[in-house]
N, CA, C and O atoms as CSV, one atom per row, in Angstrom:
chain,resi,resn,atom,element,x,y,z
A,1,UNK,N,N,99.878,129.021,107.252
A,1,UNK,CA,C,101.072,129.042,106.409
A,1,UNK,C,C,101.810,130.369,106.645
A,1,UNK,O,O,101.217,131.392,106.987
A,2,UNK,N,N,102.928,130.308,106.475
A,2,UNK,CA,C,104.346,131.288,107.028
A,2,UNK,C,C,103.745,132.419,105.481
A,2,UNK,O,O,103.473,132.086,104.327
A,3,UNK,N,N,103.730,133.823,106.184
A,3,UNK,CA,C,103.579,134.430,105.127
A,3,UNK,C,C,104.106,135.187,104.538
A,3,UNK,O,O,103.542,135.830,103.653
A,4,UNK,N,N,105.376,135.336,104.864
A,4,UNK,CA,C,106.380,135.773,104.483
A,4,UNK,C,C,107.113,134.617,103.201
A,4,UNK,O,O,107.918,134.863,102.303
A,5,UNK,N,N,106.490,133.433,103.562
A,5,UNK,CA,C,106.876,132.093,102.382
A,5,UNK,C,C,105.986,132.129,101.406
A,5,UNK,O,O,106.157,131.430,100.407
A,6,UNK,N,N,104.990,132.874,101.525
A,6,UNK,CA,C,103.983,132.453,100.661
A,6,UNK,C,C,104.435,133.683,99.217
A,6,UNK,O,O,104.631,133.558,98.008
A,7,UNK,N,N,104.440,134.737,100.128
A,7,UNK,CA,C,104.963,136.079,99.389
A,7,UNK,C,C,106.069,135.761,98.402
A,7,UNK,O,O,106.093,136.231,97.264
A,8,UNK,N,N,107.060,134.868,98.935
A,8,UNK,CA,C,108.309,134.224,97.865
A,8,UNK,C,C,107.843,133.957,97.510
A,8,UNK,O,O,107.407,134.739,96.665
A,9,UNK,N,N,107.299,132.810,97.515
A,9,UNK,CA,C,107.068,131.832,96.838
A,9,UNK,C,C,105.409,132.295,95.274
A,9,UNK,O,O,104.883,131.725,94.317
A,10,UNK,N,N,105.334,133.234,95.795
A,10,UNK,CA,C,104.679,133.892,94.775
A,10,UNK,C,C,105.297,134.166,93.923
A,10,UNK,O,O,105.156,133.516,92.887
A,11,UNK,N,N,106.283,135.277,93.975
A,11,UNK,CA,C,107.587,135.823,93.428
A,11,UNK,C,C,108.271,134.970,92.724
A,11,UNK,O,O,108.647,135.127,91.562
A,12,UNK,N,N,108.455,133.996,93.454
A,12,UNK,CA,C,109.480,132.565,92.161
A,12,UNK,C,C,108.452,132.398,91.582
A,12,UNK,O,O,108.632,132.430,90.364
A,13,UNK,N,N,106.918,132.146,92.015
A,13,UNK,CA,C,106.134,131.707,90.295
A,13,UNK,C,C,106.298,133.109,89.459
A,13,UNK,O,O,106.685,133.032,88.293
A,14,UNK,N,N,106.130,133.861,89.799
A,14,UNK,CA,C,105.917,135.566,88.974
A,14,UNK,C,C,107.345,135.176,88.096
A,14,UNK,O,O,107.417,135.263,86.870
A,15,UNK,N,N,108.097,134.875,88.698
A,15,UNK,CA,C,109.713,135.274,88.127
A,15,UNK,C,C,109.976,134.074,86.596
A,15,UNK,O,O,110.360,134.180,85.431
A,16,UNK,N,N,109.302,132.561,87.879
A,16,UNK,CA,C,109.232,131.587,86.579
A,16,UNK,C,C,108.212,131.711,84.841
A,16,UNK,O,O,108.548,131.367,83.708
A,17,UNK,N,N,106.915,132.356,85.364
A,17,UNK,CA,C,106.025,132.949,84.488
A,17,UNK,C,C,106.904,133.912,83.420
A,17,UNK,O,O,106.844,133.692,82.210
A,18,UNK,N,N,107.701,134.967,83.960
A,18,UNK,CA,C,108.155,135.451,83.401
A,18,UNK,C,C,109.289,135.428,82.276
A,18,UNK,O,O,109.478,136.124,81.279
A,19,UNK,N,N,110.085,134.155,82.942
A,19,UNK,CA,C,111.194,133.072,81.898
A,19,UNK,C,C,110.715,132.558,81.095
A,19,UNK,O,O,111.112,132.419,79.939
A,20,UNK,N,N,109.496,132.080,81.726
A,20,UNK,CA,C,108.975,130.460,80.489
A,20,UNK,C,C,108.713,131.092,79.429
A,20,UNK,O,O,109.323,130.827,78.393
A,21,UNK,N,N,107.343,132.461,79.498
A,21,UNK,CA,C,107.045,133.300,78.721
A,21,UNK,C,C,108.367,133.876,77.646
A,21,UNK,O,O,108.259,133.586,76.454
A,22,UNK,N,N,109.317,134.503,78.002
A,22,UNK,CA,C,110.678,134.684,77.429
A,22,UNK,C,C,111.005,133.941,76.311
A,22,UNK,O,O,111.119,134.316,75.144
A,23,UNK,N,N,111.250,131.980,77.185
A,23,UNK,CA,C,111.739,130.829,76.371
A,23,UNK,C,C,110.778,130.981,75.060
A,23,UNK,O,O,110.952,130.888,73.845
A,24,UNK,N,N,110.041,131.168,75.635
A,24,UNK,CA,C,108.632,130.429,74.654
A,24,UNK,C,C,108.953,131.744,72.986
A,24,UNK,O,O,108.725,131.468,71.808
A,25,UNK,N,N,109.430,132.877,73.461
A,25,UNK,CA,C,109.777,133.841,72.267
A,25,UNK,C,C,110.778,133.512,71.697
A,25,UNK,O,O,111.071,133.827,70.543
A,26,UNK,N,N,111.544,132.706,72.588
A,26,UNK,CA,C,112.706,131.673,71.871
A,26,UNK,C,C,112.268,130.965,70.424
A,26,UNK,O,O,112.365,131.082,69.202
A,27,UNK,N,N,111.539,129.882,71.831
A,27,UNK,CA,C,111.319,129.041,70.750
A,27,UNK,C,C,110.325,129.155,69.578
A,27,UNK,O,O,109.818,128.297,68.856
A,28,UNK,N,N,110.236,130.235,69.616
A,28,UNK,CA,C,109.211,130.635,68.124
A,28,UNK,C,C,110.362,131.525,67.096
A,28,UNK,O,O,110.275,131.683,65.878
A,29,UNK,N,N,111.211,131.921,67.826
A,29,UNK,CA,C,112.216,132.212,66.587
A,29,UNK,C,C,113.442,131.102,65.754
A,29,UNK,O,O,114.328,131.368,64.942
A,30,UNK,N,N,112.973,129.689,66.431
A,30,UNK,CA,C,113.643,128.411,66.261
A,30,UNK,C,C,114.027,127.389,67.093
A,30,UNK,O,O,114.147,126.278,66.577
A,31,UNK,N,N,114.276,127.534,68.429
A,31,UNK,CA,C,114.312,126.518,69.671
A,31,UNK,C,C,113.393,125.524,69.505
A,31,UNK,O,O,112.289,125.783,69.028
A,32,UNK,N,N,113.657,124.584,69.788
A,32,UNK,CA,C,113.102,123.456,69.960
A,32,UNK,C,C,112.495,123.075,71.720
A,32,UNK,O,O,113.331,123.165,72.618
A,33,UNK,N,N,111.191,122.709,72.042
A,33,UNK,CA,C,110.590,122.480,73.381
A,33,UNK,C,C,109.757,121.613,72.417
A,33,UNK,O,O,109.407,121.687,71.239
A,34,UNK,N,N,109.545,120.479,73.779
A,34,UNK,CA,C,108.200,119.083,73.380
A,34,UNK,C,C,107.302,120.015,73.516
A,34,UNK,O,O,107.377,121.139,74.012
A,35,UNK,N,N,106.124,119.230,72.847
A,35,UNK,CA,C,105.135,119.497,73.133
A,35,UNK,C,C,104.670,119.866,74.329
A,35,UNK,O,O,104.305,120.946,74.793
A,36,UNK,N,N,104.751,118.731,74.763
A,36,UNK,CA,C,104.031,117.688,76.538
A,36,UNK,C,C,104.430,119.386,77.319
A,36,UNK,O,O,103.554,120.159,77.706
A,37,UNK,N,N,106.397,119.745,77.427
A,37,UNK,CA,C,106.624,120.424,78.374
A,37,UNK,C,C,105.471,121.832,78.011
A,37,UNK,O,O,104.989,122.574,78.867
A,38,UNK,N,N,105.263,121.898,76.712
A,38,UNK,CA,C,104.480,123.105,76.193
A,38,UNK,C,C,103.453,123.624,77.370
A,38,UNK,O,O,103.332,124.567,78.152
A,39,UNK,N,N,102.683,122.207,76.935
A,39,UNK,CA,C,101.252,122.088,77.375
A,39,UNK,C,C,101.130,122.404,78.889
A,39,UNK,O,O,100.287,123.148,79.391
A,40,UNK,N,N,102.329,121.565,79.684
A,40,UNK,CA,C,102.458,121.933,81.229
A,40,UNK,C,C,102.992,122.755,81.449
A,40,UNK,O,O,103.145,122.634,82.664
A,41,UNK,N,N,103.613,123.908,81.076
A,41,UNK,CA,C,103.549,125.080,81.357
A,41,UNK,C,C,102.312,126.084,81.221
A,41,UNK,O,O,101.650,126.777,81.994
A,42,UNK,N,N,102.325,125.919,80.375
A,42,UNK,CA,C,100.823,127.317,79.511
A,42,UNK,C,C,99.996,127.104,80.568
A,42,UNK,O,O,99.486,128.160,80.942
A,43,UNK,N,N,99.450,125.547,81.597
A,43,UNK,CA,C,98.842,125.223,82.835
A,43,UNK,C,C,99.053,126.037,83.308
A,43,UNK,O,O,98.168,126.892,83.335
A,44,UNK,N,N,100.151,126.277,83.887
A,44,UNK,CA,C,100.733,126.930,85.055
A,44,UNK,C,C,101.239,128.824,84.676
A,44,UNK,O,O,101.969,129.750,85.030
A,45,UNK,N,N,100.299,128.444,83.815
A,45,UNK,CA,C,100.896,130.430,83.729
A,45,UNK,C,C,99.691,131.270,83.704
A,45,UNK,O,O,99.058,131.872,82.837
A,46,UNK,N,N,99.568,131.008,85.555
A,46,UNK,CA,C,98.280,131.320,86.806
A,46,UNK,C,C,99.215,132.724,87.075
A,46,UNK,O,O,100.285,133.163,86.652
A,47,UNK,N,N,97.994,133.231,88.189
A,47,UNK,CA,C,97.970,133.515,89.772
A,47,UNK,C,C,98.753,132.548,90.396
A,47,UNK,O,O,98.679,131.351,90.120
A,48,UNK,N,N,99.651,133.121,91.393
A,48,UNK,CA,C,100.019,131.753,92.232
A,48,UNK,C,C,98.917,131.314,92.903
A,48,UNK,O,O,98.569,130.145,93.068
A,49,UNK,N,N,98.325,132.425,93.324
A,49,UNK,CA,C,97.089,131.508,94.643
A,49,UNK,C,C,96.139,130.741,93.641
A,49,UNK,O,O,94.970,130.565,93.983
A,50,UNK,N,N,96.489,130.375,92.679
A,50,UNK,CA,C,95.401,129.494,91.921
A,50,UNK,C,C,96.094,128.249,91.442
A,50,UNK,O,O,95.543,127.370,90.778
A,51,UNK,N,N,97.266,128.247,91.809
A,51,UNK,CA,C,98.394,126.997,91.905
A,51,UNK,C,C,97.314,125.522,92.395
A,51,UNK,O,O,96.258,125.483,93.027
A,52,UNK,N,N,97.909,124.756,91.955
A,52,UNK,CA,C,97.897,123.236,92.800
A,52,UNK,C,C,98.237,123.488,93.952
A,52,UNK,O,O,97.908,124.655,94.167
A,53,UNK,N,N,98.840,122.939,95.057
A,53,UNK,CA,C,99.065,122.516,96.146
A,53,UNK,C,C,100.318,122.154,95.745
A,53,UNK,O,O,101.167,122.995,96.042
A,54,UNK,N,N,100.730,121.180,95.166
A,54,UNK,CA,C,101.485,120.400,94.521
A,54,UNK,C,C,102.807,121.432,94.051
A,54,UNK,O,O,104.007,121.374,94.319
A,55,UNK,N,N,102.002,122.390,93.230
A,55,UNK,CA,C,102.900,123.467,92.405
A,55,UNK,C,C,103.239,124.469,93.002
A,55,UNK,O,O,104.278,125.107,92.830
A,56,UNK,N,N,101.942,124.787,94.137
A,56,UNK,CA,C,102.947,126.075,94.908
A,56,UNK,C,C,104.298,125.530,96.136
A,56,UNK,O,O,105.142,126.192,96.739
A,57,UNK,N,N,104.046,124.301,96.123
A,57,UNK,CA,C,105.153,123.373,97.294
A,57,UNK,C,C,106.634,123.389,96.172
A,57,UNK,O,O,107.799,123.611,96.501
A,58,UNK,N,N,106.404,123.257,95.592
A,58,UNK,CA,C,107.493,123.717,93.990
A,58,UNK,C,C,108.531,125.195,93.931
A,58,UNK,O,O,109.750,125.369,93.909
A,59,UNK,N,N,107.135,126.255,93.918
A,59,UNK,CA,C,107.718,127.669,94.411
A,59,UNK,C,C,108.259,127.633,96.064
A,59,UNK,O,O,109.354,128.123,96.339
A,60,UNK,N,N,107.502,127.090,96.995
A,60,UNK,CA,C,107.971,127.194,98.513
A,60,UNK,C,C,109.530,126.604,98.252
A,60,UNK,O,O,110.579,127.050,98.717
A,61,UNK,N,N,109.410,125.913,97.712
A,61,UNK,CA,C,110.813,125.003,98.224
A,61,UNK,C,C,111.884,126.387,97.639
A,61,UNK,O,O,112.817,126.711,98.374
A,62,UNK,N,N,111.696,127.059,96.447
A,62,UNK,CA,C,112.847,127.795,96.173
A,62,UNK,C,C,112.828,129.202,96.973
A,62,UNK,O,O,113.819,129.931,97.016
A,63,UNK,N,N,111.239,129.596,97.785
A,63,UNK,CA,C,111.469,130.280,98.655
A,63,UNK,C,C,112.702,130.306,99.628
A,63,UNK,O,O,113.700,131.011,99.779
A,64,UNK,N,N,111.939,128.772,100.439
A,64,UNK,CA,C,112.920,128.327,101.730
A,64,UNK,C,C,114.073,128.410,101.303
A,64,UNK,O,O,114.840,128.379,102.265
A,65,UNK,N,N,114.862,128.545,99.906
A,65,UNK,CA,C,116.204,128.600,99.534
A,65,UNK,C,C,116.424,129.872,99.322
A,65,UNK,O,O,117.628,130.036,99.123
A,66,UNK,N,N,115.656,131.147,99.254
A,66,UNK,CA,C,116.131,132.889,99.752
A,66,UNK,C,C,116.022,133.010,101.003
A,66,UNK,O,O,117.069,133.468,101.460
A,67,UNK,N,N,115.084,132.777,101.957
A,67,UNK,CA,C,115.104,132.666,103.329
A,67,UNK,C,C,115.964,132.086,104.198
A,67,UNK,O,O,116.142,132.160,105.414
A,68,UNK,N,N,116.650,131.262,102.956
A,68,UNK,CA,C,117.846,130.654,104.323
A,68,UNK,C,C,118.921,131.395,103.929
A,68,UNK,O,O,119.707,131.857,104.756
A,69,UNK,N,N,119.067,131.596,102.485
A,69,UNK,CA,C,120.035,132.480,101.705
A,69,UNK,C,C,120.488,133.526,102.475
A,69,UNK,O,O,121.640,133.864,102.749
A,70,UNK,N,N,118.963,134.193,102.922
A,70,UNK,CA,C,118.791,135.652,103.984
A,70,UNK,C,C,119.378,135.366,105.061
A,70,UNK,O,O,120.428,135.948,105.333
A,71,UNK,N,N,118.960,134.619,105.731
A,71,UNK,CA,C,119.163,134.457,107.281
A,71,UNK,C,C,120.951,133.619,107.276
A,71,UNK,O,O,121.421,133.153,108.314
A,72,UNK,N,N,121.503,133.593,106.293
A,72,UNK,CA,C,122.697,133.414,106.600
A,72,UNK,C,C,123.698,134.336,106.698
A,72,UNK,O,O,124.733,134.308,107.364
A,73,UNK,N,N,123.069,135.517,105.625
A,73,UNK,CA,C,123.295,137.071,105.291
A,73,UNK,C,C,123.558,137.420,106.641
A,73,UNK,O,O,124.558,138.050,106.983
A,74,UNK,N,N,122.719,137.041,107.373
A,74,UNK,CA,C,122.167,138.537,108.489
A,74,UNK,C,C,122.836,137.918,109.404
A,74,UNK,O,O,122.778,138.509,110.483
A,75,UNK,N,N,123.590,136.751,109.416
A,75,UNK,CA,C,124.846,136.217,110.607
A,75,UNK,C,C,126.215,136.848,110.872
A,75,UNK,O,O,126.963,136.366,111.722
């Protein structure tokens, strides 16, 4: 695996960890979130390298969208 993708794609989970966590101070001062989405987050608020397969292909994909971001930069 490209490791320069993996490194993003760490970074978008770090970054997403860091929002959801945020929302979640939201919604304890009144916001409304389901349950269900509750539960599947709090899952996922890992290590990336302890991701699914499934979930780090989730972070890759918004990698491959700074990497191309980049490499259009640098044209």
């Amino acid at each position: 695996m490209d490791k320069k993708l993996e490194k993003l794609a760490a970074l978008e989970h770090k970054q997403w960890v860091y929002w959801s966590k945020g929302l979640i101070k939201s919604l304890e001062k009144g916001e409304v979130l389901s349950k269900k989405r509750l539960q599947r987050w709090k899952k996922e608020w890992i290590d990336y390298k302890s991701l699914s397969e499934e979930t780090k292909e989730f972070d890759r994909k918004w990698a491959r969208k700074v990497i191309s971001l980049l490499k259009k930069r640098d044209r």
